[in-house]
N, C-alpha and C positions, 0 to 999 in steps of 0.2 A: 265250741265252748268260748263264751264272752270273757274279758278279761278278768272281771269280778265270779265266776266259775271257777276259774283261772288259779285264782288265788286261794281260795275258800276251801278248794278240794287239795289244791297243796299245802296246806296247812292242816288238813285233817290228817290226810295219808302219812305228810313228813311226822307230826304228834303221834302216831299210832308206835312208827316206829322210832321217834326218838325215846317212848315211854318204854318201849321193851330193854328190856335188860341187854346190858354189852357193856365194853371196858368204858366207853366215856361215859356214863352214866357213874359204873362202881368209882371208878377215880374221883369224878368231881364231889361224890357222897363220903367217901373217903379221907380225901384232901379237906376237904373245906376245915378243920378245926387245925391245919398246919399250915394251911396255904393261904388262907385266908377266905373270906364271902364272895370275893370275886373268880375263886376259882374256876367255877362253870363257865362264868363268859370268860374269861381267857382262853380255857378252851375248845368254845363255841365257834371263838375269835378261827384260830388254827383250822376248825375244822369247816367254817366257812372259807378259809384261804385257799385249803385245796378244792374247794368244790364248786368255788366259784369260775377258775379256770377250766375245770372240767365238765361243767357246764357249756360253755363255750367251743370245747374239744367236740363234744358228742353231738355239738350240732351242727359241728363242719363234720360229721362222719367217723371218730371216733371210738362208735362203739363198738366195733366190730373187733378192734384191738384188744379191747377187754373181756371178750369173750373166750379169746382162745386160750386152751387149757395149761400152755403153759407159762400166760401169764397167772392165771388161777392158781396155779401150781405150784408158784415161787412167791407168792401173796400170800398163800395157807402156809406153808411150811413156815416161811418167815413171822409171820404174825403170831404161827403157833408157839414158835422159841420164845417171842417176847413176851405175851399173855402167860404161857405158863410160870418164868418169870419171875414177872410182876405177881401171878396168886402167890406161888409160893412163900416170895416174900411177908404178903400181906397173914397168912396164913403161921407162918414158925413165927411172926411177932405179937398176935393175937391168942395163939397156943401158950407162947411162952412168957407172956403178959409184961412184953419188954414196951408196947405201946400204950402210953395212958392221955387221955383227952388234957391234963392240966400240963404235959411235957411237950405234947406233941407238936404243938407251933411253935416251939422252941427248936426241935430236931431238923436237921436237913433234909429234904423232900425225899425217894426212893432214888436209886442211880438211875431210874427209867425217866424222872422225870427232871434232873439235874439239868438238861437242854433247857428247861423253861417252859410253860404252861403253854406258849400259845405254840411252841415248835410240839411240846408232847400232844397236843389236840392234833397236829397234822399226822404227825409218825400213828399215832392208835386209828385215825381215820383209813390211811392206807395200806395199815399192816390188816386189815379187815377184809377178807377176800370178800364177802355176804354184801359190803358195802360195796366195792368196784361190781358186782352181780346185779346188785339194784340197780345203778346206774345205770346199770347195759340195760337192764330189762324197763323194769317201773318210770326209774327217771327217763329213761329215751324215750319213753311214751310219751311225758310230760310236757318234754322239750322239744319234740314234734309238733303235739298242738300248740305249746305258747311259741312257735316259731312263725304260725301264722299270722301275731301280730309283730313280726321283723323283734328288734332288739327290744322293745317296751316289753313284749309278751312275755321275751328272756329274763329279763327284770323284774318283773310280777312273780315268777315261779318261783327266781333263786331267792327275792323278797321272803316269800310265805314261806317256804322250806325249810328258811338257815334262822327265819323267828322262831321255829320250833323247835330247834337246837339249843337256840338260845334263850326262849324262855325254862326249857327243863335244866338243864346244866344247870343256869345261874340259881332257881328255886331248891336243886339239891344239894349245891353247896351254901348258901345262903341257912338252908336249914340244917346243917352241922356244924356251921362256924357260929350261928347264933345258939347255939343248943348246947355247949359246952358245957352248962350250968346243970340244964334240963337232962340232960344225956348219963347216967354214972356208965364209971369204965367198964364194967361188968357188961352194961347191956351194948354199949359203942365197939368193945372187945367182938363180941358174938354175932352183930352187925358187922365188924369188920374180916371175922373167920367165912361169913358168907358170904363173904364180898371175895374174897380168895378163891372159896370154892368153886364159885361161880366163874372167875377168871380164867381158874384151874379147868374147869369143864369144858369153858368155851375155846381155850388154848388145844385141847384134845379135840372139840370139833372143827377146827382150823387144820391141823395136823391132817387130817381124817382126809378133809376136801382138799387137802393141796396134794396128799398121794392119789386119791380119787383124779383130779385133774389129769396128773400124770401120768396116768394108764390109759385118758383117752387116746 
């Protein structure tokens, strides 16, 4: 695979799954009308910081660490407490209509994200057992063949990857801190109870796989 292959396909692969649904997507959709337009890259910022080094890790041989079940097993569990969480939250303020788009960049961010945008982009990246999974599997494929052109090919992959991150995050919060106006609380509220739920969901399929782990 030529370098320009290289890139092309890791930016289609990394866009497939940065578009799928998951906590950094809800958050930056979320955030953006408290946090402001820059929310996404902030924590694009964070979630290219851990994966830039772990990029690096899986190509000196790393991956094999992150397979075993009971690191998977302490990922899921952990990740589960914090996603569920954070839905809930999102969820009993949404329900109980204590959140409105004209208040809400006035209020203090969630205690999950109190650390700061670009530390909360690294915490939701590796409380993501699905994510260390990829790595092991998908990205070590990746970083096998860009290893054949030494550290440039390294450079090309995590290039195209982490633009992917970073072009979605930044376009989802960008379009709710711009949309304040466009947006009434009514429909931002019902956006944001599904943003919970889905949190809430993915909190229970984390739970799920981190017992699952641990019976291997």
């Amino acid at each position: 695979m030529e370098l320009i292959g290289i890139f092309v396909t890791s930016f289609i692969v990394g866009l497939s799954g940065a578009m799928s649904p998951g906590p950094l997507s809800a958050i930056a959709f979320t955030e953006g009308p408290r946090s402001g337009k820059w929310t996404g890259t902030m924590l694009a910022v964070g979630h290219g910081l851990v994966e830039g080094p772990l990029v690096i890790a899986i190509a000196f041989g790393f991956g094999e660490w992150l397979r075993k079940p009971s690191v998977g097993s302490i990922i899921g569990i952990a990740g589960g407490l914090v996603l569920a969480w954070m839905g809930w939250g999102l969820i009993k303020g949404a329900w109980q209509k204590s959140i409105s788009l004209k208040e809400l960049s006035a209020k203090e961010p969630p205690a999950a994200l109190r650390v700061g945008l670009v530390p909360a982009g690294i915490l939701l990246s590796v409380s993501n057992p699905y994510w260390s999974l990829w790595w092991a599997s998908i990205g070590a494929g990746f970083i096998l063949a860009s290893w054949k052109y030494g550290v440039v090919g390294l450079a090309v992959f995590y290039l195209a990857h982490w633009l992917t991150d970073f072009s979605w995050l930044t376009a989802l919060s960008f379009l709710t801190a711009s949309g304040r106006k466009a947006i009434s609380d009514k429909v931002y509220r019902a956006i944001l109870f599904g943003c919970g739920l889905f949190l809430l969901a993915f909190s229970l399929y984390f739970l799920y796989s981190g017992i699952r782990f641990a019976r291997q």
